[in-house]
Phi, psi and omega in degrees: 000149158330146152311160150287165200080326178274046151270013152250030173305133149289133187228103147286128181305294168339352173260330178299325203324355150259352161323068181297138161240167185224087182292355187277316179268321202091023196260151182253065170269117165250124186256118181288148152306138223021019199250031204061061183274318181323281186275043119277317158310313166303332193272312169300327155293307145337290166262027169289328175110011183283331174199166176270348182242113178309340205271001156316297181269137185277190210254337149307329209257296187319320200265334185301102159282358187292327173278006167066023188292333158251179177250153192214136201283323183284007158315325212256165167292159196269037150292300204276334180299308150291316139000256193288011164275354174279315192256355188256188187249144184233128166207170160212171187243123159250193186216173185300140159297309185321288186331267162347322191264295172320327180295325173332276165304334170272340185260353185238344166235043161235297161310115181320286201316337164300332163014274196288359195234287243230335176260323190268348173266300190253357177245356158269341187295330198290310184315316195268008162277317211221050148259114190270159146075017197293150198266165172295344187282299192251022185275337139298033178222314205056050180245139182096023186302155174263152176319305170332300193281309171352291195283323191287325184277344157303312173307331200272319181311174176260075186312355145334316195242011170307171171270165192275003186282328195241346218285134160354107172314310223278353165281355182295301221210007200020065215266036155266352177232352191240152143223138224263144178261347183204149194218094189253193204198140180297325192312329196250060180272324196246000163279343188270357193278290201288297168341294185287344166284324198252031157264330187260006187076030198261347194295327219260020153241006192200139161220137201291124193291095171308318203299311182276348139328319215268022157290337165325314203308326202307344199247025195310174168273003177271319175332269144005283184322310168306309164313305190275012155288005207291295229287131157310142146329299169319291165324328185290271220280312177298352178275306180335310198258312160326292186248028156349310207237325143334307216280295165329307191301329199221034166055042191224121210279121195248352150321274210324329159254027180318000000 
């Protein structure tokens, strides 16, 4: 349900806009990018009826929205918008923010498939802000950004308008205004999957693909560390404060990566 005091909330769609709904269940998904979206998204197909096996569908198909398999609550009207944040059930799954901001950067700008999107939009803009002396090779690839020019060109952004891969829980998924009936943690992914599955009464038609997980393991919490022994002190604190009402919210310690 809604907090109290807002039923005269002005409700902009745009903020929903990561809302998945599921009118066959009465279901609320909202989904982060790395935070196991790829198979919660498999699983709302299955129970939508597109198909019976997750393990069918790639991980391209899940994100085309272009291919129509959801509905997205900034799709409704804001009457219906409110409606179902009142009546249906809502959740999401989070993570360490850090983690989650490293898994981001190694896959998108580490991983070869990426290429074409994400080294050629954003990793020649990074070199050529925040490289001294960048050579011509990448600043025409945008291959080799460092965590560091990463992290810098983030700080630098308008997060309103960031990609949603880095982008803020509470600009995501907005949970100071909506409140989520269930909060699971990537840390806990495969007791909280199943917990929230057999909670909507769902498990004998669906089960969370455990299996396919396991390209997550790459955004480990050591890893993660590793990288942010990379980050100047300063960086370290302006992510702090970037990501300040994350960190609170879901009970995660920016110590942890000092």
């Amino acid at each position: 349900m809604l907090p109290r005091g807002t039923k005269d909330l002005q409700v902009h769609p745009y903020m929903f806009r990561n809302i998945i709904v599921n009118d066959k269940h009465n279901l609320l998904y909202c989904y982060i990018p790395k935070v196991a979206c790829s198979n919660w998204k498999r699983v709302l197909m299955v129970l939508n009826g597109d198909t019976t096996d997750p393990y069918t569908i790639n991980t391209a198909d899940v994100h085309n929205r272009s291919l129509g398999y959801f509905r997205y609550l900034n799709e409704y009207s804001p009457t219906e918008i409110v409606h179902r944040l009142k009546n249906y059930y809502k959740f999401l799954f989070v993570r360490h923010p850090y983690e989650r901001l490293v898994s981001a950067y190694r896959n998108k700008f580490i991983d070869s498939y990426n290429y074409t999107l994400f080294k050629q939009l954003y990793g020649r803009r990074i070199i050529k802000h925040f490289r001294r002396n960048p050579d011509q090779r990448s600043l025409k690839t945008g291959e080799g950004v460092s965590f560091t020019e990463f992290v810098s060109y983030l700080l630098a952004s308008d997060s309103e308008f960031s990609d949603r891969h880095w982008q803020q829980y509470d600009l995501l998924c907005r949970p100071c205004l909506i409140y989520y009936d269930y909060v699971g943690k990537f840390e806990n992914l495969r007791s909280d999957a199943d917990d929230l599955l057999r909670l909507l009464g769902v498990e004998d038609r669906v089960q969370f693909p455990h299996n396919m997980s396991s390209g997550y393991k790459t955004s480990s919490s050591h890893l993660a560390k590793q990288y942010f022994r990379q980050l100047p002190l300063e960086l370290k604190d302006r992510l702090r404060k970037l990501y300040k009402h994350d960190l609170n919210m879901f009970g995660y310690s920016a110590e942890d990566f000092e």
